[in-house]
N, C-alpha and C positions, 0 to 999 in steps of 0.2 A: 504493500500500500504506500511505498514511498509518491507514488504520484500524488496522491493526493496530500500529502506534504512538501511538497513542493511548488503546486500549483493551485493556487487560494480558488480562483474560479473555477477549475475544474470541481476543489470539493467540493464547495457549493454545491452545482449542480449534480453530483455525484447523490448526497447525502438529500435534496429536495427530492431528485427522482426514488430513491428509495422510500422513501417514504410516499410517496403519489404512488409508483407502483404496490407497495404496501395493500394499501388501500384500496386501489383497484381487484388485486389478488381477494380477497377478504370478500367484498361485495359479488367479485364473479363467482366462485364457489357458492355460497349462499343462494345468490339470483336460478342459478343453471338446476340445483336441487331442489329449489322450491318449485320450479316449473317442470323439472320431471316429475317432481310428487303429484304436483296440481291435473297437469296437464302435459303429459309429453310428448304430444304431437306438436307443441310448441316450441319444443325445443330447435326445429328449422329455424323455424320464424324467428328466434332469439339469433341464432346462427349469424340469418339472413342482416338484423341488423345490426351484427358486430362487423358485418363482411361487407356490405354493401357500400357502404360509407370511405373505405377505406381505398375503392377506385377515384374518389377524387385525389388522391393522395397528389397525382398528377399534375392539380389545379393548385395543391398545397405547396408542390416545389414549386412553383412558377410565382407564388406570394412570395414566397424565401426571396426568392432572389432580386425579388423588385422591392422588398423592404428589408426590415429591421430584423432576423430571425429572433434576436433577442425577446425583442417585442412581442412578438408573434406566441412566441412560446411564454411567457408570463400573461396576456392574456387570453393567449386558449386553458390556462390552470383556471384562471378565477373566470371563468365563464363555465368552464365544468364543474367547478366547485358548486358555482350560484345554481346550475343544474340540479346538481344533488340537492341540496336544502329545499329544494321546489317539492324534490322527489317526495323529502319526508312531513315539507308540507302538507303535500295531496295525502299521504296515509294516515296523518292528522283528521285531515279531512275525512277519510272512510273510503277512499278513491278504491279499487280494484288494483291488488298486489302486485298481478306479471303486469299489465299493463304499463303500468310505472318502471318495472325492472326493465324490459323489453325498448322502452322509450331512452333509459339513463344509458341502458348499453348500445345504442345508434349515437345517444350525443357523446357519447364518451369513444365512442367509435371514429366521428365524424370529427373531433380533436386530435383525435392522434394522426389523421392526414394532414392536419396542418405539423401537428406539432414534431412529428416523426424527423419530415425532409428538413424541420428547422435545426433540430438536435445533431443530426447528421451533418448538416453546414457548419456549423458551430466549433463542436468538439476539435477540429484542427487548431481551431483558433486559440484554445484553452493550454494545449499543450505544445511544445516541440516536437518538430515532424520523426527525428529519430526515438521519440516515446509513444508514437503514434498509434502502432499496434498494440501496444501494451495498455494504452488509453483505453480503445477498443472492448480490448479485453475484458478489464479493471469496469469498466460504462455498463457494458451488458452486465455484470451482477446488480446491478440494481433493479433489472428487470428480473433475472433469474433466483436470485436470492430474496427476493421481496416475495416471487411468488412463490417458489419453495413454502418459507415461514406461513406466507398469506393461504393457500392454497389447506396448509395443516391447520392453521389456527381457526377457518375462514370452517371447516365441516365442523370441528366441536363449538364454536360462536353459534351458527345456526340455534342451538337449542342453552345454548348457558345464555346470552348475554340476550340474545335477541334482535329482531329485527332493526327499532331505532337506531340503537348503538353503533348496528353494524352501518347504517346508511349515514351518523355522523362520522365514523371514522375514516368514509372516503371523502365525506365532505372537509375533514381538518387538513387530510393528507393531503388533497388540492393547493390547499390554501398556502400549506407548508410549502409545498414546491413552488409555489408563485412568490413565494418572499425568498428562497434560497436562490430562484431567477434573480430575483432585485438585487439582492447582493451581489452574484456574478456582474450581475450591470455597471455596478460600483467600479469596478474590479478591470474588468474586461471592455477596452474600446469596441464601436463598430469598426469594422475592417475595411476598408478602401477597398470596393473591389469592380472591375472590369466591368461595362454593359455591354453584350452580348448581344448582337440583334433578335430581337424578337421579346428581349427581357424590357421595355418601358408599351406602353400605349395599353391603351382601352379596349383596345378592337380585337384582343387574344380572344382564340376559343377552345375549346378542349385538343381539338383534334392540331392546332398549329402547337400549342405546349407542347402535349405530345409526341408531335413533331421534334423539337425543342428538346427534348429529354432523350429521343434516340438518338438522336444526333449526339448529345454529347457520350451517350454508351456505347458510338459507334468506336472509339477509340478500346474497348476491348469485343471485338467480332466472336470472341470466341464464347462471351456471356448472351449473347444473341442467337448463337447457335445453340446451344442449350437450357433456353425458355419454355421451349414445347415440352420437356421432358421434366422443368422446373414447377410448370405451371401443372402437367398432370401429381405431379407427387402433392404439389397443395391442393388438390382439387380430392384428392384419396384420404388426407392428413386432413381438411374441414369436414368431410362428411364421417372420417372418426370419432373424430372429438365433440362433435357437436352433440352424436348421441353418447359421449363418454359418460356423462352421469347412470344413463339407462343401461349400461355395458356393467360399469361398478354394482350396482342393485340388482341388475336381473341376472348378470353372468359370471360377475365375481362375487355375489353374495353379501358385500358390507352396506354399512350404511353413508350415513354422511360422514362420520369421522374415518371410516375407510376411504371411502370417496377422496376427501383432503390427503388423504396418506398418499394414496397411490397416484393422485395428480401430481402431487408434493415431488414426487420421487424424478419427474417427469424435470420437473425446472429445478432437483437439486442437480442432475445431470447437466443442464445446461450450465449449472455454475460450476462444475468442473471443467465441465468442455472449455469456459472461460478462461477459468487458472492456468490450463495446459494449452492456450495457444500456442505460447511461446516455446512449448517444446518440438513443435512443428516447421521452428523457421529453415532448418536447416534441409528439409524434403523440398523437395520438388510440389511446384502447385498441382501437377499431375497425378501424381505419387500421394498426397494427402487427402486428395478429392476420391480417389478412386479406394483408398483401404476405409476413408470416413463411413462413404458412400454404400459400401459394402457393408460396414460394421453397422448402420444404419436399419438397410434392408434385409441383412438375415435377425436380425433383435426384434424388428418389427412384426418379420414372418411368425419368428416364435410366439409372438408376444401372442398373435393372432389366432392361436392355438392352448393357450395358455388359460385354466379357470381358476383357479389359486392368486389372493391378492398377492400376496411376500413375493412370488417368482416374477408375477406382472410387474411391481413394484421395479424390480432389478432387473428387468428387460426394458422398463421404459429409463432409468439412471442410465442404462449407457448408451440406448437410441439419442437419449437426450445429451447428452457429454457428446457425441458423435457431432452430431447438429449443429451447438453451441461453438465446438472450433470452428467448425464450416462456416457459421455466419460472422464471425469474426474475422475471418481471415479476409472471405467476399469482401464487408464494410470496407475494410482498411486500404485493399486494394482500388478500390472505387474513390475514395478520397483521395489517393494519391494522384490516380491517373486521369481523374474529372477534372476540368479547368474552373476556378473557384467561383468564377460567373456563370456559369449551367451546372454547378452541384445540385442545386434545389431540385431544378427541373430534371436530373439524371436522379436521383432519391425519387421524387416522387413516381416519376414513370417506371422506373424499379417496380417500384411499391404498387403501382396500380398494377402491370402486368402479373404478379405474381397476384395479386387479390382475386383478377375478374375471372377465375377458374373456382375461387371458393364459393363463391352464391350456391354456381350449380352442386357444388359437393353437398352444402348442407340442405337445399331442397332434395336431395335428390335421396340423402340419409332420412329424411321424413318421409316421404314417398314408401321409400322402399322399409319404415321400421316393421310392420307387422307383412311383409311380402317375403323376402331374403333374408336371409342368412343373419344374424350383426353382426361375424367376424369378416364380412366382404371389405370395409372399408379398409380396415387394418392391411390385410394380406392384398388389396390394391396398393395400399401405402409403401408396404415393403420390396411388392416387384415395382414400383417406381423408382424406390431408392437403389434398387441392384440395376436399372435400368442407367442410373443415372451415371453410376460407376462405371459400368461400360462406354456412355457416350463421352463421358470424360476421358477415360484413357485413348479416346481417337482425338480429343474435338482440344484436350486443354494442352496448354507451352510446358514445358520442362523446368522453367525457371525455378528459382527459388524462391516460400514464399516470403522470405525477411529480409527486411532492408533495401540496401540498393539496389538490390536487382530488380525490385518493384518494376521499373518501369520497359523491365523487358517482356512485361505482359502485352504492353501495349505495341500496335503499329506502326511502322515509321512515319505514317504521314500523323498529324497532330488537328483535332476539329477545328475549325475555322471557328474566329471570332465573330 
């Protein structure tokens, strides 16, 4: 954790995001098992608006980059926040339970397209580019580790603490990461950076952004060749998880506090996969993708076979540690080789493509709950991920993936401003 002793704004927002992700963790757990109790053919629908929202993400890098991301990210916290406090107004009120969850998980869904590609712009800013990946790293626990804790704490709250509590504690946790923003703002200038045609005027529209965003991911060709095989793995991996409460209850037999365990086990794995990026720099970006990839989709397969929570638990920690380097290593890479005036829009179009495969997964997980199988999504999930290891070892560079050699991922010619 030396980074964050050495770099005041990074803690900041290290230590605000832990705590909003907290929070979030806590509330989803809760929201997802009340709605399978209630009603679990809503669980789609819930699906649909945590996923739905997150194709604009697009629209959200393309705000990054024409303003302040600082900004951006401090008040998309206190507009989530004032979200929530609505939320527990209405069941003050006597409003209808999913209703309210279903709504908080689209707005809380519909902020992290903004707030996402701002995060992603940002973090270069905070640290030196030779701590980069390491930043990386160190950043994603706050997602991973929040939801770990959140995810266990988040089934046994269900019935100790109860509902209010648990809808003020995403409400503080907002709040909290919007003043640990302020601080970083203290802290941390805006950056002088480059406008890029297409990044000032009025007249954008989804599809020239968009535009705009592959353009700048054109500088690595080889992450565009492997979208179609990225897109089918989330598209297997949303229509899992979506019915994963209903999977826990009907097929591993626990309750909620199993439920939390075994999600739990899920993002402690990604917060190893965090810690041990850096034992990776020395492989090949080909060579890491392709053993992740593989470790990935034979865990999954099993998992998808598996009726015992303890072994599920430990088949999803190391799916998830698998994962967690892979998405750290992609981030870091992307930041280096995006030109710092189309980052936003290279994040968010990331972000959107990888999203618009998930709708159809989690309708398609309600459709098909009382028709097929429920271990179909899983073992779609896992031949994806052995899928993906294959098109890797044809499609990715040899490079290495730390340090300087970063930029031997990319092509010689470099995106036009």
């Amino acid at each position: 954790m030396r980074l964050l002793q050495r770099y005041p704004g990074f803690r900041h927002v290290f230590w605000g995001q832990l705590a909003s992700q907290f929070g979030n963790a806590v509330f989803l757990i809760m929201g997802l098992w009340e709605i399978q109790l209630r009603a679990p053919f809503l669980l789609a629908v819930a699906g649909l608006a945590m996923m739905v929202p997150n194709v604009l993400a697009v629209l959200g890098g393309a705000l990054v980059d024409m303003h302040d991301p600082r900004r951006l990210m401090l008040w998309t916290d206190i507009v989530r926040g004032a979200a929530v406090g609505l939320g527990m107004l209405a069941l003050l009120l006597h409003a209808p339970l999913i209703p309210v969850i279903i709504g908080l998980l689209a707005v809380n869904s519909l902020g992290s397209a903004l707030f996402a590609p701002a995060e992603q712009v940002i973090l270069p800013w905070l640290v030196e580019d030779r701590d980069l990946g390491e930043a990386n790293g160190v950043y994603s626990l706050t997602f991973q580790l929040s939801g770990a804790v959140g995810s266990f704490i988040g089934g046994a709250a269900i019935a100790a603490i109860g509902l209010q509590v648990i809808f003020g504690l995403d409400l503080a946790s907002f709040w909290l990461s919007g003043l640990a923003i302020w601080l970083m703002m203290r802290i941390v200038a805006l950056r002088p950076r480059a406008v890029s045609r297409g990044a000032t005027g009025s007249g954008q529209n989804l599809l020239v952004v968009l535009r705009d965003g592959l353009r700048a991911l054109s500088v690595m060709p080889w992450l565009i060749r492997l979208l179609p095989i990225i897109m089918l793995t989330n598209f297997a991996f949303a229509a899992a998880f979506t019915m994963f409460p209903y999977w826990c209850r009907h097929v591993l037999h626990v309750g909620s506090v199993g439920y939390g365990s075994v999600d739990a086990a899920w993002a402690v794995g990604l917060v190893a996969g965090s810690l041990l990026v850096g034992r990776f720099n020395g492989w090949s970006f080909r060579s890491v993708t392709v053993f992740l990839g593989t470790l990935m989709g034979v865990t999954i397969l099993a998992f998808s076979a598996t009726r015992a929570a303890v072994p599920a638990a430990g088949l999803l920690l190391l799916a998830g540690a698998a994962n967690g380097v892979l998405n750290a290593i992609v981030i870091t890479i992307m930041q280096r080789l995006v030109p710092d005036a189309l980052r936003g829009r290279a994040f968010g179009a990331f972000a959107a493509l990888l999203t618009m495969s998930q709708p159809a997964g989690a309708i398609l997980s309600g459709v098909l709950l009382h028709v097929a199988p429920l271990w179909w999504p899983w073992a779609a999930a896992g031949a994806a991920s052995l899928g993906l290891a294959v098109m890797a070892s044809r499609e990715l560079p040899a490079s290495r993936v730390g340090g300087t050699e970063a930029d031997a991922l990319a092509p010689l010619q470099s995106v036009p401003d």
